[in-house]
C-alpha positions as CSV (number, residue, x, y, z in Angstrom):
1,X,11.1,3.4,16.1
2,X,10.6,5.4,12.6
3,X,8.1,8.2,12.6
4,X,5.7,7.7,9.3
5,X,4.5,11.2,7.7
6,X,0.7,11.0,6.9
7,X,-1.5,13.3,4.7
8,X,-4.6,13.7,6.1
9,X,-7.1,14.8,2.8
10,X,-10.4,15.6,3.1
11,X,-12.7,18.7,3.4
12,X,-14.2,17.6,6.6
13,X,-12.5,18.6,9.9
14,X,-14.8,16.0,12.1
15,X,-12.7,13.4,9.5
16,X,-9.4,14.6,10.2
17,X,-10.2,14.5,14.4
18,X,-11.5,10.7,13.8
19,X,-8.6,9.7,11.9
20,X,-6.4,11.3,14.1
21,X,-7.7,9.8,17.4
22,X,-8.2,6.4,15.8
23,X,-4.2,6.3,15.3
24,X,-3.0,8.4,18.0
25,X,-0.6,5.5,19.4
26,X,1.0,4.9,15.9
27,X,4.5,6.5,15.3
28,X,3.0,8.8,12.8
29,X,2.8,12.7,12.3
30,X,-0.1,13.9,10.4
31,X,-0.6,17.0,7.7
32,X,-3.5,18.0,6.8
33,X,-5.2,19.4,3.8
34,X,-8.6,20.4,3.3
35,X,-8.8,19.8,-0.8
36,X,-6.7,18.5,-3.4
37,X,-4.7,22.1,-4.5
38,X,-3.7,21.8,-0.9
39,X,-2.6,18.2,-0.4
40,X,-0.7,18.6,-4.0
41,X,1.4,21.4,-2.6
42,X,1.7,19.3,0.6
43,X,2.6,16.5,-0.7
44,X,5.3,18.1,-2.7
45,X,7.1,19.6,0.1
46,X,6.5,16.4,2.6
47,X,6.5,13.3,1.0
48,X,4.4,11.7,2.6
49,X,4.3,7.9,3.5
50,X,0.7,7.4,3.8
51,X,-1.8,9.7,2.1
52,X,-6.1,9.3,3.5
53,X,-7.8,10.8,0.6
54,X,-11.3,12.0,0.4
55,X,-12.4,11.6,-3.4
56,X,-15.7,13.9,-3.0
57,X,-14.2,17.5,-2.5
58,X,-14.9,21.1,-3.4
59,X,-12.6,22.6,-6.2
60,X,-10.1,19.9,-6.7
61,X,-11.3,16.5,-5.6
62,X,-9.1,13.4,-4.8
63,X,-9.9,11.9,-8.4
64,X,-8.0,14.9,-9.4
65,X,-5.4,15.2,-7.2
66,X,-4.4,11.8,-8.2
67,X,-4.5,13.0,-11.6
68,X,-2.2,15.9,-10.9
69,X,0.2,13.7,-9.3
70,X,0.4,11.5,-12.2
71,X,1.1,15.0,-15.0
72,X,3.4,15.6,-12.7
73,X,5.2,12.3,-13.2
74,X,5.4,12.0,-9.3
75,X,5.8,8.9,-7.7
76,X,3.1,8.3,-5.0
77,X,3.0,6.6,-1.7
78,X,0.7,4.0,-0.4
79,X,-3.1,6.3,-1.2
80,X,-5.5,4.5,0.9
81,X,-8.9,6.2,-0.7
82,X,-12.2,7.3,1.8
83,X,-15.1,7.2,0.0
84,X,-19.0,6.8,0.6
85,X,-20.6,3.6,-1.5
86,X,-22.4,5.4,-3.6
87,X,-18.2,6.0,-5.2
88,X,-17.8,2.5,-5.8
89,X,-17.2,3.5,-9.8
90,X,-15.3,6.3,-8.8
91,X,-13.3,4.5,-6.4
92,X,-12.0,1.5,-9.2
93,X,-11.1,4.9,-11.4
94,X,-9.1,5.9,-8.1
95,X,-7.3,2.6,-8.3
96,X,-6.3,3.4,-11.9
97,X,-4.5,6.4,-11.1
98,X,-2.5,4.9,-8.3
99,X,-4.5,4.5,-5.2
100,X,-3.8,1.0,-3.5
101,X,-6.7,0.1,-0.9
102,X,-9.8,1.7,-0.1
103,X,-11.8,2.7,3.2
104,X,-16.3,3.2,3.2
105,X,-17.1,5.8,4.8
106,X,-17.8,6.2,8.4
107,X,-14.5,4.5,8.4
108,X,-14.6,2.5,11.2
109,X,-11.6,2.8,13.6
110,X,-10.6,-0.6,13.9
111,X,-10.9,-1.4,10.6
112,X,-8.9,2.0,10.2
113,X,-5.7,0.9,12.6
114,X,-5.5,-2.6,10.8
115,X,-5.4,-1.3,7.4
116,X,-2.5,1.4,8.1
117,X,-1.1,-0.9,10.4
118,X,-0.3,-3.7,7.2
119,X,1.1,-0.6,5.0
120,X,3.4,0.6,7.9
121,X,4.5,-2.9,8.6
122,X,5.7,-3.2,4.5
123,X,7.6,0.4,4.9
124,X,8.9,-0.7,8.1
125,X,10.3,-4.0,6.2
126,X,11.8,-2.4,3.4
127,X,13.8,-0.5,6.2
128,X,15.0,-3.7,7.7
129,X,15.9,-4.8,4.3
130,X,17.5,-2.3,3.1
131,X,20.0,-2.3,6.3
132,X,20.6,-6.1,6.0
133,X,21.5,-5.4,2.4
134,X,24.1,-2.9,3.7
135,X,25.4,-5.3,6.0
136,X,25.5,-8.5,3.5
137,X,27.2,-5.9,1.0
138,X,29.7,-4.5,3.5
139,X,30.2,-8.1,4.9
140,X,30.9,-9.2,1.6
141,X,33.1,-6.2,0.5
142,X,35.1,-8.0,2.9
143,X,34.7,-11.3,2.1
144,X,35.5,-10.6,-1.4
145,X,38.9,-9.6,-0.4
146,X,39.9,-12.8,1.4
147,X,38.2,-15.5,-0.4
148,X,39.7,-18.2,-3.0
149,X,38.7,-18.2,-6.6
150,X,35.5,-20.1,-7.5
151,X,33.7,-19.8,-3.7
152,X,30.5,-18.9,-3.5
153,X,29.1,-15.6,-2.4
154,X,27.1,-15.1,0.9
155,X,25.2,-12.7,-1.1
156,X,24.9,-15.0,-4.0
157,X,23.4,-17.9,-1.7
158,X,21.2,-15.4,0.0
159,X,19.9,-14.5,-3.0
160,X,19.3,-17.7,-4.6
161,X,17.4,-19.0,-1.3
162,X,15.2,-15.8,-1.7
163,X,14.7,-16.3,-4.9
164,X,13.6,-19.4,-5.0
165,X,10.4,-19.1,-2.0
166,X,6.6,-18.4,-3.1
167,X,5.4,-15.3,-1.3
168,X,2.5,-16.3,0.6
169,X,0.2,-13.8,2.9
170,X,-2.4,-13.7,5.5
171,X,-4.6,-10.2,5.0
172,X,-5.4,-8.7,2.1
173,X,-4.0,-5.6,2.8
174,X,-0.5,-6.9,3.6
175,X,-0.7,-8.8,-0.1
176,X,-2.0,-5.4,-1.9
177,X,1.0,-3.6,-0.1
178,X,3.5,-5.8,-1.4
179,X,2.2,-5.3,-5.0
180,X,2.3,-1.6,-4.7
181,X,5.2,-1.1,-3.1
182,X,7.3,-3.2,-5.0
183,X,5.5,-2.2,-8.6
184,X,4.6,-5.6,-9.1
185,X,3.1,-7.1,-12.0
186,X,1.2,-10.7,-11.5
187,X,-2.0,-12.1,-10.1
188,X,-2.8,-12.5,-6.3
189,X,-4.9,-15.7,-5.8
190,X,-6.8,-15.4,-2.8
191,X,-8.4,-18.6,-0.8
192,X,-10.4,-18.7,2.0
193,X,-13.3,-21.1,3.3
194,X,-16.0,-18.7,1.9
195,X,-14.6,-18.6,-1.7
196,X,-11.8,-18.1,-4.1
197,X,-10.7,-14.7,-5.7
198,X,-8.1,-13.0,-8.0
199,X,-6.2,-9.9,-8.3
200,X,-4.4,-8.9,-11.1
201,X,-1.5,-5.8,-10.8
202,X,0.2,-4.2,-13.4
203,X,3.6,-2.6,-12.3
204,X,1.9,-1.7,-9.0
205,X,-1.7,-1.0,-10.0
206,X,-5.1,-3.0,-9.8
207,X,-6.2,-3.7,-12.9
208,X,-8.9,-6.3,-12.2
209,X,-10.6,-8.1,-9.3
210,X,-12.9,-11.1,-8.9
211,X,-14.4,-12.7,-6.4
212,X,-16.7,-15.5,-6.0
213,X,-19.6,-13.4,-8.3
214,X,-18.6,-10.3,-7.8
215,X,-15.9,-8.2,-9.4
216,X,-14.5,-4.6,-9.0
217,X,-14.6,-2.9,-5.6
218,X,-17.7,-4.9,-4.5
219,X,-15.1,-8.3,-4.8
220,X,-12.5,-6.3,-3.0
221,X,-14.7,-5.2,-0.6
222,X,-16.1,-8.5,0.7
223,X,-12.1,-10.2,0.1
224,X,-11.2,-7.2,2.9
225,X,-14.2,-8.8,5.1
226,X,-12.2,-12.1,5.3
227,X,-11.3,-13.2,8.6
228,X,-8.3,-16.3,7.3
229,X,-7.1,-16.0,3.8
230,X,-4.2,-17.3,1.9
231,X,-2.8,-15.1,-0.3
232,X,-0.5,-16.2,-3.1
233,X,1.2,-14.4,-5.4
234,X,2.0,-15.9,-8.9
235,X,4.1,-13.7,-11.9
């Protein structure tokens, strides 16, 4: 089983103890960092999988270490961002700069392990599907050699059939983890027995949200309080 790096950011030690016993039994080693001047230099020299940011923090907030990342012209992990509701503003601007999903604080530990849990389970995919890639290349390295002129591909099929599927999900946070990961642009429609929602991505990052009346991080924030949804996305 992989080990998953995450940076721990936020000026509150009692928040780095909570986070850490809420995900004690995931396969995950923690850094911490106290500001953002320290989780920029950590995050540097780690690269991190997962980053918990604290937006409201002495000297250089996580607003602003986002910001730093992005003059920096790094590329940033999955930033899920921990922020009181009175941030809710602050928090969309967050989204802007890169962050992908979004935790009120107290963070409540369940809710905690289910949302790392759907952005470990996309890294842990993209694993798996990088080292069935290998194979099907090496396999048809191989095949390649033997084969008669004008047969199709394993590869080739393989990547028609994929290509031809709708991508379809069951959480939220499994749907906004795709997007980000994979840089997506296109709209997620969400469905669900108490109401209909969109969100739009732009190579990777929210741009809008609406659901039922509500739009920006309140919309979000009652999609994330779904128990069934249907998730699909169209480009």
């Amino acid at each position: 089983m992989s080990t998953y790096r995450l940076l721990l950011v936020d000026d509150e030690p009692s928040s780095h103890l909570i986070y850490k016993s809420s995900l004690k039994n995931f396969p995950i080693s923690f850094e911490d960092a106290y500001d953002g001047n320290q989780a920029f230099d950590l995050f540097k020299k780690q690269n991190p999988d997962l980053i918990l940011l604290d937006l409201i923090m002495p000297e250089v907030n996580g607003f602003e270490f986002l910001d730093k990342v992005r003059e920096a012209n790094l590329s940033l992990p999955f930033v899920i961002v921990c922020s009181s509701l009175d941030d809710k503003q602050i928090v969309m601007a967050a989204f802007q700069l890169g962050a992908c999903d979004f935790l009120f604080k107290p963070v409540q530990p369940q809710l905690l392990r289910n949302t790392v849990q759907a952005y470990l389970d996309t890294l842990s995919r993209s694993q798996s599907d990088f080292n069935n890639l290998k194979a099907l290349v090496e396999s048809e390295i191989g095949y390649v050699v033997n084969r008669s002129i004008g047969e199709s591909s394993p590869a080739s099929a393989a990547n028609s059939s994929a290509s031809k599927g709708t991508l379809h999900f069951d959480s939220i946070s499994k749907a906004i983890s795709h997007m980000v990961f994979n840089r997506e642009t296109g709209k997620l429609i969400v469905t669900s027995s108490r109401g209909a929602g969109e969100l739009h991505y732009s190579a990777g990052r929210l741009q809008k949200v609406a659901f039922n009346n509500k739009t920006g991080i309140d919309a979000l924030e009652a999609m994330k309080l779904l128990l069934q949804v249907d998730v699909v996305l169209v480009k």
